[in-house]
C-alpha positions as CSV (number, residue, x, y, z in Angstrom):
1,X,19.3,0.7,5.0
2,X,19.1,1.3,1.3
3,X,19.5,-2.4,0.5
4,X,16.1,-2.5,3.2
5,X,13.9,-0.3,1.5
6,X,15.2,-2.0,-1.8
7,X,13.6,-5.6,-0.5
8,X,10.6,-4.2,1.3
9,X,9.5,-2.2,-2.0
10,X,10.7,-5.2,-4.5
11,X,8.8,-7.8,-2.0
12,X,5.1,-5.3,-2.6
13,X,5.9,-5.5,-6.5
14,X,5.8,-8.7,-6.5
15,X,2.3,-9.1,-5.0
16,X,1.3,-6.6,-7.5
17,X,-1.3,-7.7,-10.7
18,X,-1.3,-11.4,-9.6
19,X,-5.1,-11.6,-11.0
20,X,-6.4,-14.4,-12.7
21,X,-8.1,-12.8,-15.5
22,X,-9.0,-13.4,-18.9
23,X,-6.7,-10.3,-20.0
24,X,-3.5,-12.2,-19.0
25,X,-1.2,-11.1,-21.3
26,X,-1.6,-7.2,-20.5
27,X,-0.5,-8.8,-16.8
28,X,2.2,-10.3,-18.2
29,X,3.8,-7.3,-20.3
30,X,3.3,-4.9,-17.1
31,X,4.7,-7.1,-14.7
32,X,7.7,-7.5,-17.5
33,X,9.2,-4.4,-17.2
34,X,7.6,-3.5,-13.2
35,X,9.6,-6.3,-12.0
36,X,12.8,-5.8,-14.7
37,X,14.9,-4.6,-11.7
38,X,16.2,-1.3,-11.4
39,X,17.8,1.0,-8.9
40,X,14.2,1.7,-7.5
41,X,15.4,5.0,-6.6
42,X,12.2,7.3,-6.6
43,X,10.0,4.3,-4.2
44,X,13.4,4.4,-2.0
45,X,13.2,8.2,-1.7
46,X,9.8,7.9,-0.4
47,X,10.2,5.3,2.2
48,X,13.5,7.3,3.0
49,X,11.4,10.5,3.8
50,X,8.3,9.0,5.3
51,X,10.7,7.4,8.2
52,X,12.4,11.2,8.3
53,X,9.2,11.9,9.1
54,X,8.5,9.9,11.5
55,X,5.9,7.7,9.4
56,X,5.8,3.7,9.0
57,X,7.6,2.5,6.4
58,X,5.0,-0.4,5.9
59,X,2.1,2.3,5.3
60,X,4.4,4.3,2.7
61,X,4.3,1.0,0.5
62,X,1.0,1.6,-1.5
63,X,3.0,5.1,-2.3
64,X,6.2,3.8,-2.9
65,X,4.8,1.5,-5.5
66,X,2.2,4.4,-7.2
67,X,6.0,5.9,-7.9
68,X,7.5,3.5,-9.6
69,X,4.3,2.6,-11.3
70,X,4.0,5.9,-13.1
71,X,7.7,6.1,-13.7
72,X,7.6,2.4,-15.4
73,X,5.1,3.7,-17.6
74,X,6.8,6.3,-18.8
75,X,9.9,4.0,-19.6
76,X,8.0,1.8,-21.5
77,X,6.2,4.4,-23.6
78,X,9.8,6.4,-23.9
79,X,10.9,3.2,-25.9
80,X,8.3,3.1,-28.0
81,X,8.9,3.3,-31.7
82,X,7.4,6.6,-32.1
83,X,9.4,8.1,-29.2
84,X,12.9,7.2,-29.0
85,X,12.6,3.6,-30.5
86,X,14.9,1.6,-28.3
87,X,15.6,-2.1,-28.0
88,X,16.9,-2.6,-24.0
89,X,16.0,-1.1,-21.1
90,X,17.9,-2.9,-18.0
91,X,19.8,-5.2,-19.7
92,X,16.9,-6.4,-21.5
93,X,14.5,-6.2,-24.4
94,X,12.3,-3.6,-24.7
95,X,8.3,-3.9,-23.6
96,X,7.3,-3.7,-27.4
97,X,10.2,-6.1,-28.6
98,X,8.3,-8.9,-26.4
99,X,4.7,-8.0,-26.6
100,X,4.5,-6.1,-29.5
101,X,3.7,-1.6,-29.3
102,X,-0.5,-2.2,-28.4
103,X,-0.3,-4.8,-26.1
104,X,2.8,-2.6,-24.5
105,X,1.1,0.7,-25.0
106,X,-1.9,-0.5,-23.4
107,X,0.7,-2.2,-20.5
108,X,1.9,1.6,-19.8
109,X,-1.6,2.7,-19.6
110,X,-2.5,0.4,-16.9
111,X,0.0,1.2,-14.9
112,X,-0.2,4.7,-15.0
113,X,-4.0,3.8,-13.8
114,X,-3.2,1.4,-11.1
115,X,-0.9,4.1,-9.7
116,X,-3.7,6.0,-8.3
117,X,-5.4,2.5,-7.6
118,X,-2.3,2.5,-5.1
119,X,-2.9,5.6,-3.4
120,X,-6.0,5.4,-2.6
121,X,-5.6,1.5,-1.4
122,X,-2.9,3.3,1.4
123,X,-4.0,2.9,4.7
124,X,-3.7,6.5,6.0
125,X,-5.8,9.5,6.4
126,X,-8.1,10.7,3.8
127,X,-6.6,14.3,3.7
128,X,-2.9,12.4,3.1
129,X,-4.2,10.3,0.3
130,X,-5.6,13.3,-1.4
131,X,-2.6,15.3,-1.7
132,X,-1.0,12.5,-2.7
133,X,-3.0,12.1,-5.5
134,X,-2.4,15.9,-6.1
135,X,1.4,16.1,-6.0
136,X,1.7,12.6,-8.0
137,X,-0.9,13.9,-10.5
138,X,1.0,17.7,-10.8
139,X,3.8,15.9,-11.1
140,X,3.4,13.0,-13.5
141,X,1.2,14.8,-16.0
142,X,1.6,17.5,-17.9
143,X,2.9,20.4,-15.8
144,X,5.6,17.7,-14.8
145,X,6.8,14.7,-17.0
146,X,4.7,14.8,-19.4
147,X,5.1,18.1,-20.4
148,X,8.9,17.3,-20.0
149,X,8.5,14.6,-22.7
150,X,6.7,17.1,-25.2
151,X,9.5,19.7,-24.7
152,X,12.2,17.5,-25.6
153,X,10.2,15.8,-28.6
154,X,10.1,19.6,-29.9
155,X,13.2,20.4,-29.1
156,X,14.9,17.5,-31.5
157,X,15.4,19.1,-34.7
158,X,17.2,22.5,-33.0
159,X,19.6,23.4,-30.4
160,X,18.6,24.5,-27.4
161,X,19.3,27.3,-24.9
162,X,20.4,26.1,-21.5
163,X,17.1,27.4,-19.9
164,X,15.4,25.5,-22.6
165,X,17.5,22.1,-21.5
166,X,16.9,22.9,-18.0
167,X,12.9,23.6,-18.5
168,X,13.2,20.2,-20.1
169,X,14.9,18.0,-17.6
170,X,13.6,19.7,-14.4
171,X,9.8,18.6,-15.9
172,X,11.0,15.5,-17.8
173,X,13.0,13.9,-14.8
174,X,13.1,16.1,-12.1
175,X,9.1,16.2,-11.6
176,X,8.8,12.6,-10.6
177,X,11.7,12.3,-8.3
178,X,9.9,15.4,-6.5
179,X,7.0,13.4,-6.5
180,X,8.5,10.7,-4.7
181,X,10.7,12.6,-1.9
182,X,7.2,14.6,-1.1
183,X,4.9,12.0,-1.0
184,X,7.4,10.6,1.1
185,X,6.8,13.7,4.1
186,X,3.1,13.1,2.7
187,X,2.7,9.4,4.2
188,X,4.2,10.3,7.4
189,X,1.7,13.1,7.8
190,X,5.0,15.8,7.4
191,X,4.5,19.5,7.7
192,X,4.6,21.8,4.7
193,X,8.0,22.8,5.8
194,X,9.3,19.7,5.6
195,X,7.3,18.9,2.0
196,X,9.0,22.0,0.6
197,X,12.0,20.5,1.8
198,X,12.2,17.5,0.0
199,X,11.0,18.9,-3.0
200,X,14.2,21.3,-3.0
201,X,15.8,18.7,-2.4
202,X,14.6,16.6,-5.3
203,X,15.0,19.2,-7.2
204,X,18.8,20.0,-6.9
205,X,19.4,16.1,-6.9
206,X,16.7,15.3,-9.7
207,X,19.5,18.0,-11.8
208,X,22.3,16.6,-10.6
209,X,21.2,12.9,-11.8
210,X,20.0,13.9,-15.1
211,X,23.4,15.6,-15.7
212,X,24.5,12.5,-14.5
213,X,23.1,10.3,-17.0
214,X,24.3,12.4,-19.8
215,X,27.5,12.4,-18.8
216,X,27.2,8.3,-18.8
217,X,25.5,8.5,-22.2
218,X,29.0,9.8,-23.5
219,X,31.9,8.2,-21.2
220,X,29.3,5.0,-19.8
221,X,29.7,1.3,-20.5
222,X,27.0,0.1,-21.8
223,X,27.1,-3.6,-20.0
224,X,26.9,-1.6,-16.7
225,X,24.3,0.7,-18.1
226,X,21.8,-2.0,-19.5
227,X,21.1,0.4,-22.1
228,X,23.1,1.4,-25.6
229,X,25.1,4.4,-25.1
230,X,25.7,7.0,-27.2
231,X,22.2,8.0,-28.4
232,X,22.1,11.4,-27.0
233,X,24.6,12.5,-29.2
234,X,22.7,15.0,-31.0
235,X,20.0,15.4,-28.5
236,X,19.5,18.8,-26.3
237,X,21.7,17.7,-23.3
238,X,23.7,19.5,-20.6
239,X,26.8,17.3,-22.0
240,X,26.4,19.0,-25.2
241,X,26.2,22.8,-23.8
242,X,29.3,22.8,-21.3
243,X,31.3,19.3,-21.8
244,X,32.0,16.7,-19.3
245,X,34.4,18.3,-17.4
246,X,31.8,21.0,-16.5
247,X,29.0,18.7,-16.2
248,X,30.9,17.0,-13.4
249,X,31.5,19.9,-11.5
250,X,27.8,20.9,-12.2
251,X,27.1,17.3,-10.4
252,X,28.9,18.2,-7.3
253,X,27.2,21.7,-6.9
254,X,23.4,20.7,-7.7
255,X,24.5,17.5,-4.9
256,X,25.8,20.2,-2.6
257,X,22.6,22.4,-3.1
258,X,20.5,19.1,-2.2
259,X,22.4,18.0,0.8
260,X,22.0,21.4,2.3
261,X,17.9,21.8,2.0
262,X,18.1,18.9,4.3
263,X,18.9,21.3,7.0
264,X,16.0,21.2,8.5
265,X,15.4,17.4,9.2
266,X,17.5,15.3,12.0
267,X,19.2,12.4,11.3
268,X,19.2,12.5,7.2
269,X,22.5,10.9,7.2
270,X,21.0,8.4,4.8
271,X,19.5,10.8,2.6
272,X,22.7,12.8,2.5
273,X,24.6,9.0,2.1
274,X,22.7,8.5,-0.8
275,X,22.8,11.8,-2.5
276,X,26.7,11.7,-2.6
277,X,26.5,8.0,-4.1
278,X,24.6,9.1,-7.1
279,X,27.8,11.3,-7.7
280,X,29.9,9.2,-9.1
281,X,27.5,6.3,-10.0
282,X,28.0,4.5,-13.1
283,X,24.4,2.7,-13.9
């Protein structure tokens, strides 16, 4: 199933910003990093709740891509010189290292744009669409990611609490992968129930996978990584507050926690599957 959704969402990509316009080069740099590979985890959580739901896979598509849309803009902008100024993302260079920090600033920007250009393209009802728009907008901007980014730009010269590292990651990386689980129950036409759901969900698991990656920032291999390791050393991370050792069992509880809001769906054996895997990933 997840190797599925993986081809139907990578198959929608790449029909994605296949214009023949003048501006050919912005094209270029966003399709770059869209199509740069990737576990495609958030667009996989919403085709994974939309068929939960009972929805069509096929009409989830234009949401599925909005996700991974917003969420490649914000890597590419993350590896910006004036953010954290890295070289690879996914085993390869950077946006900026091949089209230089305006052409891939400007790259981010239209993607973030064409996100909403995506969920208002889906072919479902008006009223879905809209609170689309409104739990992908809450979520992105800057009650969400955006303030997440901000809180952890401040935080870099001091050590923070662990409410302050939490308040960071739950906006910073949690947001969006509660974006994608709801708008998942969204597409399908859900009921609030089962929306609140998957965002408790997402938000146990979105914990559990930043904790996750900071563990593999200190014990990771790079090669498997496609990133450098090693550059959260001194950063505000849940790695740095309780150690490894705790961080792991901190993994298993936050997965536990996620598995069990799935109580009231039938048949999330995948979801369940999938939240276990993350455990003990290593990319």
């Amino acid at each position: 199933m997840m190797q599925n959704y993986h081809d139907l969402i990578e198959a929608y990509l790449h029909e994605c910003f296949t214009e023949n316009q003048p501006q050919k080069i912005l094209f270029e740099s966003m399709r770059y990093s869209l199509l740069a590979g990737g576990k495609r985890l958030r667009p996989i959580f919403v085709l994974a709740f939309c068929e939960l739901c009972g929805g069509s896979t096929n009409s989830a598509l234009p949401f599925a891509a909005a996700i991974e849309m917003v969420h490649t803009y914000s890597l590419i902008h993350d590896d910006l010189p004036c953010m954290d100024n890295d070289d690879y993302r996914r085993g390869k260079l950077t946006n900026h290292k091949v089209y230089g920090e305006a052409t891939a600033f400007l790259a981010g920007d239209a993607l973030l744009t064409a996100a909403f250009g995506q969920l208002a393209s889906a072919d479902l009802p008006s009223e879905r669409i809209v609170e689309a728009v409104r739990v992908l907008s809450l979520c992105a901007g800057e009650l969400g990611m955006v303030g997440g980014q901000i809180l952890d730009m401040d935080a870099e010269q001091r050590v923070c609490t662990a409410q302050e590292v939490y308040d960071i990651q739950s906006r910073k990386t949690g947001a969006l992968i509660s974006a994608a689980c709801q708008l998942g129950v969204i597409a399908a036409g859900g009921t609030k129930a089962q929306q609140n759901a998957a965002a408790e969900y997402a938000g146990h698991l979105g914990l559990a996978f930043q904790i996750r990656d900071d563990i593999l920032d200190v014990v990771g291999d790079a090669d498997k990584l496609g990133k450098a390791t090693g550059v959260d050393e001194r950063k505000n991370t849940f790695v740095r507050l309780y150690g490894v050792e705790e961080c792991e069992k901190m993994v298993a509880g936050e997965t536990q926690k996620a598995i069990a809001a799935l109580d009231c769906f039938d048949n999330a054996d995948f979801l369940i599957s999938l939240a276990n895997r993350l455990i003990t990933r290593e990319s």
